[in-house]
N, C-alpha and C positions, 0 to 999 in steps of 0.2 A: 577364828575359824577352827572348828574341832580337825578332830585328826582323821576324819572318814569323810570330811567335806567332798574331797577330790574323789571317792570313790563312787558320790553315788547315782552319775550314772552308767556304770559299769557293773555295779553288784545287783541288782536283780537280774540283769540279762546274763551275766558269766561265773555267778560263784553255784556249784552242784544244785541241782534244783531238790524241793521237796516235791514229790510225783506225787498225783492225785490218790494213788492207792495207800501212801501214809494217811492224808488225812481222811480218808474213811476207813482204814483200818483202825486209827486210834479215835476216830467216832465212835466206829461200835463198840470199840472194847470199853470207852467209858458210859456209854450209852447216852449219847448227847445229844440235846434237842435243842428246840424254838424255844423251850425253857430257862436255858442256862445262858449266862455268861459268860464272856470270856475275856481279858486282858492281857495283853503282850505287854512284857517288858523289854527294851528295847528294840523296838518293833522293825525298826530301819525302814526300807519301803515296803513294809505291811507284807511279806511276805507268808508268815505263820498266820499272821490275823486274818485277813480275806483269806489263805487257803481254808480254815475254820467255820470262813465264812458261813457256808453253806449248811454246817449243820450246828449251828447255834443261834441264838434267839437276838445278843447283843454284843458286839465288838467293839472294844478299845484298845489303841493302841498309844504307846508312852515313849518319846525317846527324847535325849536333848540334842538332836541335831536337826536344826532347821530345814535342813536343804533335803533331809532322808524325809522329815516326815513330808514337805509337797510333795515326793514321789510316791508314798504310799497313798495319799491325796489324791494324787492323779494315777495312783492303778486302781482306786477304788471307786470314781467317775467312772473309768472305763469298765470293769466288771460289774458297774449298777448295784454298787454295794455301798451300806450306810457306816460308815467309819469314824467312830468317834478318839480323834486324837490331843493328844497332851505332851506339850514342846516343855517336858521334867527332865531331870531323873530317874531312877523309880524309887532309889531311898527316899526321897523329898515330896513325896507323896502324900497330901493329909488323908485325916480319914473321912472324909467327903466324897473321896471318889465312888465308895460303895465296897461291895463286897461282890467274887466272882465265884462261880463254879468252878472254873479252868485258868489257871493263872501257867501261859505260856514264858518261857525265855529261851531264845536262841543263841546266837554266838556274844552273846550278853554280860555271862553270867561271869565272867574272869572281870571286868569291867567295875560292878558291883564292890560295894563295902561288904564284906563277909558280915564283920562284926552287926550290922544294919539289918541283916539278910531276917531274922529270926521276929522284930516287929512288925517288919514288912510283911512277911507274910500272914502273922496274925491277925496284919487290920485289911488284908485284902483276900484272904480265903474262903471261903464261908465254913459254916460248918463242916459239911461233908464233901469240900472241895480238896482239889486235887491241883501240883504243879506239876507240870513238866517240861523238864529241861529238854530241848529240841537241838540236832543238829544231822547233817547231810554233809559227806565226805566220801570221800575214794576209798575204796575197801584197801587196806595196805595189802594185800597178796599178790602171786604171780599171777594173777588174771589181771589185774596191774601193773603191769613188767615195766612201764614207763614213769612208774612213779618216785622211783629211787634219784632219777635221775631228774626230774621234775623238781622235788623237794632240793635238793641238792641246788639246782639253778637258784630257785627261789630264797635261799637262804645268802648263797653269795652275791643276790643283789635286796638286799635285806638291810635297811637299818639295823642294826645289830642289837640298840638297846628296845627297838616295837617288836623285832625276831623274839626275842623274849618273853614280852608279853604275850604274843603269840603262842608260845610253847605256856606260858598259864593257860593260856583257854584250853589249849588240849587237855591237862591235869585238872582243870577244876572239874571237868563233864568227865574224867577218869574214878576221880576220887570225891566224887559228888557228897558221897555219907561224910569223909573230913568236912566238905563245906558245909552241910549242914547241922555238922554237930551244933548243938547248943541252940537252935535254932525252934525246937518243939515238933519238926518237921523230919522225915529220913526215909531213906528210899524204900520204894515197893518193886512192884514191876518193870522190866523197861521193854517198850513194844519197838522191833527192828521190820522194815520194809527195807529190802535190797530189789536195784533195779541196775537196768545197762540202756546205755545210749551212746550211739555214736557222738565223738565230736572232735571239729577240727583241732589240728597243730595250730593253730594261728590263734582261736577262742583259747585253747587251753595256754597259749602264751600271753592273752590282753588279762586271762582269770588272775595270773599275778598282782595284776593292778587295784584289784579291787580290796589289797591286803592294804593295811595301815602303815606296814613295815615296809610295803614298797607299793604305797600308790602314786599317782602322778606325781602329788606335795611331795612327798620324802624323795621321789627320782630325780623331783626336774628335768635339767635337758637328756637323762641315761636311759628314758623310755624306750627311743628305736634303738641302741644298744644293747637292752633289756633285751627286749622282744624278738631280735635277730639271733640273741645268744642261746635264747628257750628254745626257740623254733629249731634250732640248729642241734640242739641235746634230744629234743626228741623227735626228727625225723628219722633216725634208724628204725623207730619203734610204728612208725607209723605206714598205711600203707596209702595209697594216694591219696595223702597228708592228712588222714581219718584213722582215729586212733578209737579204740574200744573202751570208756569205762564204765566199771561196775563202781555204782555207786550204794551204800548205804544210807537208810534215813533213820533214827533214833530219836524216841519219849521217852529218858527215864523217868518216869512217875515216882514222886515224892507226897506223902501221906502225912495226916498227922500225927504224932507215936499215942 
């Protein structure tokens, strides 16, 4: 059983959403049609790929977990969308699968063989295609006054050595140009959509679970534990138990040099 087995289903329903105005604001700006294709690298439950959906011609999506890609499967039944998926990795990719306009990755990209990263994308880019590295988070500011304290929960019920990995994925989508050196590829633009939603104490204490470092596998019986101890950190901040966050959504766009 991979290590996101137990999360997924939790993580499309609780981890920061991508809001509809990301993916038409990074439609227009790449100018994307019923033309182009598009491929998710670890797609999870097809979140990037059917949000794409809509303004691209063909979607696949790539992950090795079994149990993520039947839920992208079945959110892609439900929004009547055609989703062609691949139960890989993405380094183990041949060159069969084809070449794409838009080659997506989301909270993926820490996961990946660095050293791998620079083939891969040669035999799946096209010419004048484009990646983008995709992610959606809580803006760290005081317009998030509850997140110091959030993060803080989350780490002391954290496996300590998936915590870590964890903190790679923040520094790989930091320091994206390190991960691409060598690669033939290197950053251009990066397109931001900031948005705010209400959401409860209780969702934002089950959102822990959809982490590797503390999903249900790694908690076992510490879940209600878990969950009594978040909720309890951040009901100061909250007001009838609805807290305010401003999220961020980011495409760093990566070109070819």
């Amino acid at each position: 059983m991979g290590r996101f087995a137990t999360t997924v289903a939790l993580y499309e329903e609780l981890r920061p959403p991508y809001p509809p105005a990301f993916f038409a604001t990074v439609a227009h700006e790449l100018k994307l049609s019923k033309q182009h294709a598009l491929i998710d690298l670890g797609t999870g439950p097809g979140l990037l790929a059917l949000g794409f959906g809509a303004y691209v011609g063909r979607i696949t999506g790539v992950d090795p977990e079994p149990e993520m890609l039947a839920a992208a499967r079945a959110a892609a039944a439900r929004e009547g969308q055609t989703l062609t998926l691949t139960e890989s990795r993405a380094e183990d990719l041949g060159c069969d699968i084809g070449r794409f306009d838009l080659v997506t990755i989301g909270r993926a990209l820490h996961w990946m063989d660095e050293a791998a990263l620079g083939p891969l994308f040669q035999r799946l880019v096209a010419a004048d295609g484009v990646v983008a590295v995709c992610a959606s988070f809580s803006v760290r500011d005081e317009r998030n006054a509850w997140l110091e304290a959030y993060t803080t929960a989350r780490r002391a019920w954290s496996d300590q050595r998936l915590w870590l990995d964890s903190r790679k994925g923040e520094r790989a989508h930091r320091e994206l140009a390190t991960v691409l050196a060598g690669t033939g590829f290197q950053p251009a633009e990066t397109i931001r959509v900031e948005t705010t939603q209400e959401v409860s104490v209780e969702r934002l204490a089950r959102r822990v679970l959809t982490f590797s470092s503390s999903s249900p596998g790694a908690l076992g019986d510490k879940v209600d534990a878990m969950l009594a101890d978040v909720e309890g950190r951040l009901a100061p901040f909250a007001r009838d138990g609805i807290l305010t966050e401003v999220v961020v959504s980011t495409a760093q766009l990566a070109r070819r040099d």
